[in-house]
Backbone as a chain_set.jsonl record, in Angstrom:
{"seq": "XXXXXXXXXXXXXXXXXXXXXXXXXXXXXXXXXXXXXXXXXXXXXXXXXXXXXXXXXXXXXXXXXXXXXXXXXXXXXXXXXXXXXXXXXXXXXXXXXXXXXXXXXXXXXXXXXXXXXXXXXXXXXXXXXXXXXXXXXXXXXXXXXXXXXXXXXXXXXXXXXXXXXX", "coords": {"N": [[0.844, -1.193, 0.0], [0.811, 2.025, -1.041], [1.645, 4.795, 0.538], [-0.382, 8.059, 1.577], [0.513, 11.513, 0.583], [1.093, 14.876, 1.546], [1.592, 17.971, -0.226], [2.438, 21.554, -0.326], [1.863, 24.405, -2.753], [3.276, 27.808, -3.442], [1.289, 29.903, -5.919], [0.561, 32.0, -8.619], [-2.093, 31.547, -8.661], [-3.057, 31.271, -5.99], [-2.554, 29.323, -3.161], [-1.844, 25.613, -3.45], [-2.602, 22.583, -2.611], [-1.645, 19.736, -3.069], [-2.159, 15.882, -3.077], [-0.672, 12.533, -3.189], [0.351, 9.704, -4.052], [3.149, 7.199, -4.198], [2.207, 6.066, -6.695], [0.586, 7.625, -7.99], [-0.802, 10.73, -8.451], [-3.818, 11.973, -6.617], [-5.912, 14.163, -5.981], [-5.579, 17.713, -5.751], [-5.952, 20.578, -4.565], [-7.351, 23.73, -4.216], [-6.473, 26.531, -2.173], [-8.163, 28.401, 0.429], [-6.448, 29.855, 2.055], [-3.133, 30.707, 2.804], [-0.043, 28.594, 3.598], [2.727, 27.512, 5.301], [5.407, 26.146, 3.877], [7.363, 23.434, 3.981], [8.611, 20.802, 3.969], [9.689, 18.643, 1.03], [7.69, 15.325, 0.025], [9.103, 12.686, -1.114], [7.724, 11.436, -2.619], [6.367, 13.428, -4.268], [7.387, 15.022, -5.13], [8.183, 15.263, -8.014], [6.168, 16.265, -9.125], [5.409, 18.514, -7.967], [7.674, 20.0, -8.985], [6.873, 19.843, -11.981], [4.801, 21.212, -11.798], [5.392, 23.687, -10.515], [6.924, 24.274, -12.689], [4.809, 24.794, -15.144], [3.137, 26.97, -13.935], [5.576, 29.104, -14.179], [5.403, 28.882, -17.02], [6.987, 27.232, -18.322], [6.248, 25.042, -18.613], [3.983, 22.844, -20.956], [2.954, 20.366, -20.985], [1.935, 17.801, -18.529], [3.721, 15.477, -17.748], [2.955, 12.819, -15.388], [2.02, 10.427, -13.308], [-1.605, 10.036, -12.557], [-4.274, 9.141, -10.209], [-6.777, 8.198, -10.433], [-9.92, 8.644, -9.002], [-13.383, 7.739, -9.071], [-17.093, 7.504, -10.88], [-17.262, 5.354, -13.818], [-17.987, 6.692, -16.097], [-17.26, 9.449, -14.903], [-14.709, 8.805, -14.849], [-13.966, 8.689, -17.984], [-14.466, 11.18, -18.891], [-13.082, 13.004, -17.599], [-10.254, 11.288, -18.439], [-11.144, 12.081, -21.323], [-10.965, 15.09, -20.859], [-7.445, 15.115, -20.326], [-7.008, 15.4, -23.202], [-7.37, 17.939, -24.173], [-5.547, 20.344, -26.021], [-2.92, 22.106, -24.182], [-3.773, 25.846, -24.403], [-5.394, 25.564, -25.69], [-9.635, 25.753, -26.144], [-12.552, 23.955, -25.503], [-16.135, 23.549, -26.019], [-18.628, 22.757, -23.683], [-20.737, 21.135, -24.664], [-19.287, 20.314, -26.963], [-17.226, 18.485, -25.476], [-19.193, 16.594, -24.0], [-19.578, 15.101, -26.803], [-17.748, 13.968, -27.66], [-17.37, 12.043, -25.798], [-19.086, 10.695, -26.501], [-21.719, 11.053, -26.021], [-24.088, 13.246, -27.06], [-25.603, 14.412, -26.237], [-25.41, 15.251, -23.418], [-24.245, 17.266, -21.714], [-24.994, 18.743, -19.563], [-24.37, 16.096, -17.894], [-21.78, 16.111, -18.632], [-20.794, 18.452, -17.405], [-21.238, 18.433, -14.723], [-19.199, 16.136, -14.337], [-16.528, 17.203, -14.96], [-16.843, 19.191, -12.855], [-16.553, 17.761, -10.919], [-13.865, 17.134, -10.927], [-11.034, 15.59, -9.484], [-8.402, 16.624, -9.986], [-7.677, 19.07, -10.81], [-6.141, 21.849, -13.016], [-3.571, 19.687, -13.829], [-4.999, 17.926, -14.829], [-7.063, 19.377, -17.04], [-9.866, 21.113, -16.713], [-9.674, 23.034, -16.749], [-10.539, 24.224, -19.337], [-12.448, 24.124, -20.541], [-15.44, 25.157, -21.823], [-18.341, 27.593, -22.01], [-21.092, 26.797, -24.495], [-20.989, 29.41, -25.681], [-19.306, 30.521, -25.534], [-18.59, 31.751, -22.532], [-17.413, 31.732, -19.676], [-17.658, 29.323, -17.533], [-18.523, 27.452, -14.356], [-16.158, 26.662, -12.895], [-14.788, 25.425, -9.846], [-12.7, 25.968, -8.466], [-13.228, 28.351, -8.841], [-14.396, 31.3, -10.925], [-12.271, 33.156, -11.425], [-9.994, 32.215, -11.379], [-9.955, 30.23, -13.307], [-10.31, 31.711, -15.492], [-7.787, 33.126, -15.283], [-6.038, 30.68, -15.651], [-6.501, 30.289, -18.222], [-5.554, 32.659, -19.654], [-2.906, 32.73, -18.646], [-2.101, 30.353, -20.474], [-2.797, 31.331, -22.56], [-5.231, 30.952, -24.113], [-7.223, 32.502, -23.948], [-7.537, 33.832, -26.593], [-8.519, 32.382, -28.282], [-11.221, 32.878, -28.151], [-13.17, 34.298, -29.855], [-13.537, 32.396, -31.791], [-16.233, 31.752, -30.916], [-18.894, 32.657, -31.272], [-21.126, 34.025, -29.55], [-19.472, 35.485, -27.422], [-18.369, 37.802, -25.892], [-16.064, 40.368, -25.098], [-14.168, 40.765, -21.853], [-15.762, 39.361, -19.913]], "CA": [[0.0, 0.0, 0.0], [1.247, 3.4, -1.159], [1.681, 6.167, 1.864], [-0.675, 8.959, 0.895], [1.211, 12.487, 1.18], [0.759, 16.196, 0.888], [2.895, 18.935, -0.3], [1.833, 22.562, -0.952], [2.952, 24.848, -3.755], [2.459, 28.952, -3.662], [1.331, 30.211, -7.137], [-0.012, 33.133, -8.443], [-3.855, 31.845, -8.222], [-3.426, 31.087, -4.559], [-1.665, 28.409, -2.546], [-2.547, 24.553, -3.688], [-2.519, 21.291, -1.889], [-1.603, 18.317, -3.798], [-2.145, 14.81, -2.739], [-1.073, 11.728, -3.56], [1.491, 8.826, -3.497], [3.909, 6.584, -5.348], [1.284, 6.008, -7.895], [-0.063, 9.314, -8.932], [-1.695, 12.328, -7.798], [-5.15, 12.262, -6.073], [-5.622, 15.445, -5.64], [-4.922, 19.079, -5.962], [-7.312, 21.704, -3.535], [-7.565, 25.129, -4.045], [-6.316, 26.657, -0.471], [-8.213, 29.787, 0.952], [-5.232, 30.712, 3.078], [-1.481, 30.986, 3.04], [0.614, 27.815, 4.465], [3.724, 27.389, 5.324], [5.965, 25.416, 2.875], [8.097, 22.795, 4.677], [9.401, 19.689, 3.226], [8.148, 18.253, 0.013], [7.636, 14.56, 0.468], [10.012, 12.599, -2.357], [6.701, 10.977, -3.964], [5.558, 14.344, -5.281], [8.691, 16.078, -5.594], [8.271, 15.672, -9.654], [4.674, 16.834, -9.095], [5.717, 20.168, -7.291], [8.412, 20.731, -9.955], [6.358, 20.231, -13.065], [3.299, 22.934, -11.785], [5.965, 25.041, -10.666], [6.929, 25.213, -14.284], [3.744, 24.977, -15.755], [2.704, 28.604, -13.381], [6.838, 29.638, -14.857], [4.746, 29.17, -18.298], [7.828, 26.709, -19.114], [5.532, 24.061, -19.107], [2.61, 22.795, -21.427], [2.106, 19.308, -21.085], [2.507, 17.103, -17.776], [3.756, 13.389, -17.615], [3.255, 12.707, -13.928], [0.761, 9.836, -13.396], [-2.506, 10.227, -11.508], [-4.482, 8.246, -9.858], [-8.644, 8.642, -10.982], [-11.27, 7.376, -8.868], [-14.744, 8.177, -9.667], [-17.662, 6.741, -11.801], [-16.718, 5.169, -14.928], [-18.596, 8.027, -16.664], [-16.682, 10.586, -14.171], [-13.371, 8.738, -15.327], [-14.112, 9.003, -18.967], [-15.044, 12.601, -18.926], [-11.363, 13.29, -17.021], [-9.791, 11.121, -19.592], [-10.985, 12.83, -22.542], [-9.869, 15.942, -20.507], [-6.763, 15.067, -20.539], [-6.52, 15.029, -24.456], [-7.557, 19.057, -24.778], [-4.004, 20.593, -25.762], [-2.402, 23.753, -23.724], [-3.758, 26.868, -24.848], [-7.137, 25.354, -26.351], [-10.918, 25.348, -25.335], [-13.439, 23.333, -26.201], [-17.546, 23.8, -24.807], [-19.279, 21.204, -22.783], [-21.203, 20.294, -25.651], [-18.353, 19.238, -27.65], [-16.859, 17.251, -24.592], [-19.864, 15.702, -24.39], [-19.636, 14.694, -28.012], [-16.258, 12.993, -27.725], [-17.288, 11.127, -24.748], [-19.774, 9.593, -26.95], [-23.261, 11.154, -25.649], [-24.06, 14.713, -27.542], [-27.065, 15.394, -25.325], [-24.659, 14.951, -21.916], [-23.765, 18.58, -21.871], [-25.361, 18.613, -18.373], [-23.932, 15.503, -17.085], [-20.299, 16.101, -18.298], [-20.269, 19.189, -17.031], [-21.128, 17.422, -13.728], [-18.274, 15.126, -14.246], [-16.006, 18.641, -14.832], [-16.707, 19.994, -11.976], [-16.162, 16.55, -9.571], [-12.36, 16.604, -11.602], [-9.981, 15.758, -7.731], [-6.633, 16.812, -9.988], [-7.69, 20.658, -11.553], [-5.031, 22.003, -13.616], [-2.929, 18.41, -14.343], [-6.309, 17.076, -16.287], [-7.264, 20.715, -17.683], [-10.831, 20.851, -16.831], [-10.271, 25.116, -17.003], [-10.231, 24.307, -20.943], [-13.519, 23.991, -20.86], [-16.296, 26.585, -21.391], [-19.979, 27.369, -22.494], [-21.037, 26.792, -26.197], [-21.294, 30.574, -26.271], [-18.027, 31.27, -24.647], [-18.87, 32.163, -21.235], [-16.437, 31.281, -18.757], [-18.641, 28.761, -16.502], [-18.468, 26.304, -13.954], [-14.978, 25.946, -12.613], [-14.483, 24.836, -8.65], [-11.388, 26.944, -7.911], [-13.626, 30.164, -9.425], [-14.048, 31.658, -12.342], [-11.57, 34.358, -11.752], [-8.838, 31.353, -11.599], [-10.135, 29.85, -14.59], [-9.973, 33.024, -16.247], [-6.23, 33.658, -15.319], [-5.356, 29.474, -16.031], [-6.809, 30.272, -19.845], [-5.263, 34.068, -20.172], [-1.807, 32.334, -18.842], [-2.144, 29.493, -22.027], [-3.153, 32.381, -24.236], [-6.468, 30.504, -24.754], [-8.774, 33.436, -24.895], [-7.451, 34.148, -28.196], [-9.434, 31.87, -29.248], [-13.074, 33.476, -27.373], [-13.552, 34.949, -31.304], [-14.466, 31.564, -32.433], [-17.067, 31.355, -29.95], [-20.01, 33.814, -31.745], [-21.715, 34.784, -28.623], [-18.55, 35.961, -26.827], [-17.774, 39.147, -25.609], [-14.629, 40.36, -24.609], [-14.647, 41.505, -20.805], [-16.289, 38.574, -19.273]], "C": [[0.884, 1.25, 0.0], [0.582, 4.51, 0.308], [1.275, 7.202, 1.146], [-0.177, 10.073, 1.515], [0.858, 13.675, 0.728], [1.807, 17.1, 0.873], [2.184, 20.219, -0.657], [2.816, 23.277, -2.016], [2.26, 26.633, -3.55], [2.34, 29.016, -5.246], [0.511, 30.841, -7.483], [-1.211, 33.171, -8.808], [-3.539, 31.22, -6.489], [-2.52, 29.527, -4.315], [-2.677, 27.011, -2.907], [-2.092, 23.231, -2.747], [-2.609, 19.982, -2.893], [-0.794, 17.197, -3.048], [-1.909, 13.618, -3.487], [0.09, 10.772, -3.081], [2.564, 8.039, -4.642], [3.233, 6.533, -7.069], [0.535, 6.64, -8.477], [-0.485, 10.205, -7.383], [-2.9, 11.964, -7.72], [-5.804, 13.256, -6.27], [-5.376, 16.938, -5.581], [-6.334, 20.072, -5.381], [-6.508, 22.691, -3.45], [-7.431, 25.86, -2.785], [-6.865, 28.127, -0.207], [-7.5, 30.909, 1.913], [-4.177, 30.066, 2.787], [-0.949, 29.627, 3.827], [1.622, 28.061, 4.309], [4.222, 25.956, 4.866], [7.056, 24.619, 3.416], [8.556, 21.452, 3.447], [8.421, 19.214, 2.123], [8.242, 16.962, -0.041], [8.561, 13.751, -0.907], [8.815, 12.1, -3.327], [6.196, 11.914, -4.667], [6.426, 15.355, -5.413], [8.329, 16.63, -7.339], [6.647, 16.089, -9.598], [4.716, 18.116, -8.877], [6.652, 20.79, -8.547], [7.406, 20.999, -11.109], [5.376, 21.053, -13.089], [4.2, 23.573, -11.51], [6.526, 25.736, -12.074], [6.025, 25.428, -14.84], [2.978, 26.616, -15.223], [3.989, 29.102, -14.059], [6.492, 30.062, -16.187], [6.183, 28.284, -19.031], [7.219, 25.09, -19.266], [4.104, 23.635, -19.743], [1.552, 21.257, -21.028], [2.738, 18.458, -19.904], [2.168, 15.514, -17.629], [4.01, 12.719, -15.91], [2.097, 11.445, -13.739], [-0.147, 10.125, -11.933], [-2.943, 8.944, -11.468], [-6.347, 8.56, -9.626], [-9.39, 7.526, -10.057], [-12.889, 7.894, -8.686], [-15.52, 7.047, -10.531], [-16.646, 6.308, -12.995], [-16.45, 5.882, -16.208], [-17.617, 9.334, -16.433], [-14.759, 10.639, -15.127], [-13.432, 8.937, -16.919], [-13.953, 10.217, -19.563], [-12.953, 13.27, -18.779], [-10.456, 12.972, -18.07], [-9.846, 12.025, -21.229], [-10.406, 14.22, -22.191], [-8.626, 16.514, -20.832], [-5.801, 15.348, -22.017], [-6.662, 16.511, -25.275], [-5.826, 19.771, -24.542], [-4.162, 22.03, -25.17], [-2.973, 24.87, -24.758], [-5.208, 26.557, -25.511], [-8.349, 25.258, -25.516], [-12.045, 24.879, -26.158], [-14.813, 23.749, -25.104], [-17.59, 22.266, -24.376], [-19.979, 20.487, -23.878], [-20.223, 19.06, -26.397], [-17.35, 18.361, -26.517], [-17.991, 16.127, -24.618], [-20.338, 14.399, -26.152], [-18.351, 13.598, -28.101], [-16.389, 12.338, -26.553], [-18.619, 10.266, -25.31], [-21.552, 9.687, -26.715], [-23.523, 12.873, -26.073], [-24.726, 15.089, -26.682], [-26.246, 15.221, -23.906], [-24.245, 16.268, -21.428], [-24.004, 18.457, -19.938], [-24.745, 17.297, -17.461], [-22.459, 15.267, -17.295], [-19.63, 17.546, -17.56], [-20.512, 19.034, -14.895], [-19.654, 16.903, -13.213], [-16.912, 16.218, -14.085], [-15.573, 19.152, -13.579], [-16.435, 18.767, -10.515], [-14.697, 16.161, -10.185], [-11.426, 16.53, -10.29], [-8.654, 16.864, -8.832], [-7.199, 18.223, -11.461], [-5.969, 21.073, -11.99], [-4.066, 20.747, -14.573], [-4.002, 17.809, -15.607], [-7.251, 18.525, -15.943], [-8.845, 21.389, -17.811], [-11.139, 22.707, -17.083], [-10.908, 25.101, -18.524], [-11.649, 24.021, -21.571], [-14.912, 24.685, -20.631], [-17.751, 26.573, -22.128], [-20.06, 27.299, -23.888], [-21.471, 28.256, -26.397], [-20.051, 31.099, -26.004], [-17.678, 31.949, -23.561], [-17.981, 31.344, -20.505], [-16.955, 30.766, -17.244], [-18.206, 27.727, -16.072], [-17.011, 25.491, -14.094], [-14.96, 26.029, -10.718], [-13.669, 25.77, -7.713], [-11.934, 28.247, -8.079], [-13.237, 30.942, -10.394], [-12.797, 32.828, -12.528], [-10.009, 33.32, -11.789], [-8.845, 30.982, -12.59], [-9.509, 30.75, -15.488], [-8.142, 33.293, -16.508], [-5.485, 32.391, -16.079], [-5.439, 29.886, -17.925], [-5.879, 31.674, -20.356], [-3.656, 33.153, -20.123], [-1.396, 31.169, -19.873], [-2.646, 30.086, -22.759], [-4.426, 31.396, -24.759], [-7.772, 31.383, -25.324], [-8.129, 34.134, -25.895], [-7.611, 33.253, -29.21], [-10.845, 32.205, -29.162], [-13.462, 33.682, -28.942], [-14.202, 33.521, -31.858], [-15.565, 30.949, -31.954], [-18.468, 32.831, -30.567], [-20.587, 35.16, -31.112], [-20.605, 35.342, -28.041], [-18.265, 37.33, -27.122], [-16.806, 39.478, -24.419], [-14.935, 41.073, -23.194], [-15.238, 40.555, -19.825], [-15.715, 37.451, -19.072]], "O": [[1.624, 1.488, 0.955], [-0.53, 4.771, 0.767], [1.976, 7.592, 0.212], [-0.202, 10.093, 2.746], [0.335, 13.753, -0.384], [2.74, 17.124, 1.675], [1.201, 20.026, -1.373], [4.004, 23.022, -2.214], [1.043, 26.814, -3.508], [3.114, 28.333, -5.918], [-0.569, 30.629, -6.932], [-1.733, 34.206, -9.222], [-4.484, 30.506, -6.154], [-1.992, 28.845, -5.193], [-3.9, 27.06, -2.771], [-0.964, 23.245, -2.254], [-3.632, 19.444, -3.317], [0.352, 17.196, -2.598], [-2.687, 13.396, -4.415], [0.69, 10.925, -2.017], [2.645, 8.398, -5.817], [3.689, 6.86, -8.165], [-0.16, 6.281, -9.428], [-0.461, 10.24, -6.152], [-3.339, 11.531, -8.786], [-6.608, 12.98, -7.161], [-4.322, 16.978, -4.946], [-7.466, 20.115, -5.863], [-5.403, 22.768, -2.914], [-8.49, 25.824, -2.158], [-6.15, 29.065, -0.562], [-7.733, 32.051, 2.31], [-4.227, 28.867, 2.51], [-1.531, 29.527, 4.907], [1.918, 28.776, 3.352], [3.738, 24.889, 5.243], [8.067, 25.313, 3.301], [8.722, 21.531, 2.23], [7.192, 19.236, 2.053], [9.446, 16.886, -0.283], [8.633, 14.525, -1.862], [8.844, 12.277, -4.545], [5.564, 11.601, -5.676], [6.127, 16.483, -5.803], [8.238, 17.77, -7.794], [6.195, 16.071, -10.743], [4.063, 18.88, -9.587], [6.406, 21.897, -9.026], [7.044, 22.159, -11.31], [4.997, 21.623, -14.112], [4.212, 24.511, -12.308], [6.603, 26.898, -12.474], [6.115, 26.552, -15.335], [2.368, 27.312, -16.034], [3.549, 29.863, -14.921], [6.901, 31.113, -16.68], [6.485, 28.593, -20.184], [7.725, 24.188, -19.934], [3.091, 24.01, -19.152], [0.35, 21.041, -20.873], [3.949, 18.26, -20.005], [1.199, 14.767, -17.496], [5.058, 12.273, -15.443], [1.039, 11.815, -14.247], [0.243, 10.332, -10.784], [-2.552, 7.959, -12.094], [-6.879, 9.105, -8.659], [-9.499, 6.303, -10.143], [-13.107, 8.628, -7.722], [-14.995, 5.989, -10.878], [-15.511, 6.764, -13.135], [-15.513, 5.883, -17.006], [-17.239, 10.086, -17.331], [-14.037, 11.503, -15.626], [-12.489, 9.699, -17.134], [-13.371, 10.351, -20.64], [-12.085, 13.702, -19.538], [-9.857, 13.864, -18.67], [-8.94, 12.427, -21.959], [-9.521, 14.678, -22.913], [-8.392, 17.622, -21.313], [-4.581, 15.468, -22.122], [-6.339, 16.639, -26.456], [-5.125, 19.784, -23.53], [-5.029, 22.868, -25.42], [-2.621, 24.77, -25.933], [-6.004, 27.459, -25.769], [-8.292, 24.799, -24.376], [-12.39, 25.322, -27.254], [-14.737, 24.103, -23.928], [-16.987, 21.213, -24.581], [-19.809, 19.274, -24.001], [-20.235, 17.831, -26.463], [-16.695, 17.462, -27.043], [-17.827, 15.011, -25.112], [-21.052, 13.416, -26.353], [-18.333, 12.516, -28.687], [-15.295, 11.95, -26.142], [-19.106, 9.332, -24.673], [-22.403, 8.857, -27.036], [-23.083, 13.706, -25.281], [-24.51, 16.214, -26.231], [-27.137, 14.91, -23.115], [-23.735, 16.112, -20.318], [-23.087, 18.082, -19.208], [-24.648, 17.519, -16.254], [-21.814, 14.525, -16.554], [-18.455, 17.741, -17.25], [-19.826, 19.625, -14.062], [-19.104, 17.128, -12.135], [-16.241, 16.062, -13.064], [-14.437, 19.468, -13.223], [-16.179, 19.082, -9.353], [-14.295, 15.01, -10.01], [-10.994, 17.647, -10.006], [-8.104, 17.809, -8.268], [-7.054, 18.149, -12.681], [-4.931, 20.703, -11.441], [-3.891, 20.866, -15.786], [-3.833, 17.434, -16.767], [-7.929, 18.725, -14.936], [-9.122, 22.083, -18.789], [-12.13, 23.369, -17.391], [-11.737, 25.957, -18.833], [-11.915, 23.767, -22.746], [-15.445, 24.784, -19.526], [-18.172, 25.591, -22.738], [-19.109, 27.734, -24.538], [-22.322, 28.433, -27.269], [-19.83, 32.266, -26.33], [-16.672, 32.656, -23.498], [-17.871, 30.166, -20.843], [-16.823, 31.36, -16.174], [-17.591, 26.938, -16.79], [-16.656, 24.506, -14.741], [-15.248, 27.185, -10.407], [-13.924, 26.176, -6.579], [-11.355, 29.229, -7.613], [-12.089, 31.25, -10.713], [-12.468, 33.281, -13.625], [-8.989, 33.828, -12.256], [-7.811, 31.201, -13.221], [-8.449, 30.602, -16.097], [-7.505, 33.546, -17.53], [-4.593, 32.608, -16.899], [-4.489, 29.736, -18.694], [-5.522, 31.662, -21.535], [-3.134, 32.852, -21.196], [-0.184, 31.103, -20.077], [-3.065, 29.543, -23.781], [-4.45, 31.16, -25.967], [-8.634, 31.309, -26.2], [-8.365, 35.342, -25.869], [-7.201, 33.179, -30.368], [-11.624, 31.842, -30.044], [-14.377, 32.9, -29.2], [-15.335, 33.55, -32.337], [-15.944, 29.848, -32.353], [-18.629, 33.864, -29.918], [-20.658, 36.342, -31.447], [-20.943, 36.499, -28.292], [-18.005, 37.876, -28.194], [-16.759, 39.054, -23.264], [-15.836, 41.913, -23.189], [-15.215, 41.022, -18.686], [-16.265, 36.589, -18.387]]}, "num_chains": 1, "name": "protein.A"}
């Protein structure tokens, strides 16, 4: 049995908590206050490095393995996640479309918002079929900054309804 461990990281949406153990990441919570940064445990050492580059902006894509547990549905949803590249956004619709159920809009964005490991499996990258910046966990004003720092809203234009400002 893997020893589950925590390490925090500061970064400039707020201080995070990531959990997990030999065998991935669990994990990652949004912290409403300030900790103090003490030892980082050796199982998530390469976990702490690769978000500290990824906030540096020297990283796009991370090879760290997690560790998913949820519905089958929940894990699916996460999975396809995983497959939206840095700097892109897709709506809920079209997630729901690549997970195989067009009319799911409502229950992947469900699955979205129950994601444990935010940021690592990219669930910011995902927004309204008008381009509204909805229904992220951490708060839309994090979202907002995760997509501005991957230069994603320069893609909002191919989104019809979108207006700049929101």
């Amino acid at each position: 049995m893997n020893l589950v461990e925590r390490a925090f990281l500061k970064t400039p949406i707020g201080y995070i908590e990531v959990e997990g153990s030999e065998s991935g990441i669990q994990s990652i919570q949004f912290l409403k206050f300030p900790v103090r940064i003490k030892h980082i445990p050796h199982s998530l050492k390469e976990s702490i490095h690769q978000l500290s580059e990824y906030f540096q902006g020297s990283r796009h894509d991370f090879n760290i393995p997690v560790a998913l547990n949820g519905s089958s549905f929940q894990v699916r949803v996460w999975q396809e996640l995983l497959k939206i590249p840095y700097g892109q956004v897709i709506s809920y619709r079209e997630l729901a479309c690549r997970v195989g159920n067009p009319d799911a809009s409502r229950a992947v964005g469900g699955a979205n918002s129950r994601n444990p490991i935010p940021i690592i499996i990219p669930c910011h990258r995902v927004i309204g079929v008008d381009g509204k910046l909805v229904g992220y966990e951490g708060g839309l004003w994090r979202k907002k900054w995760l997509l501005e720092h991957e230069n994603a809203m320069d893609q909002m234009d191919l989104f019809p309804n979108f207006k700049k400002g929101k």
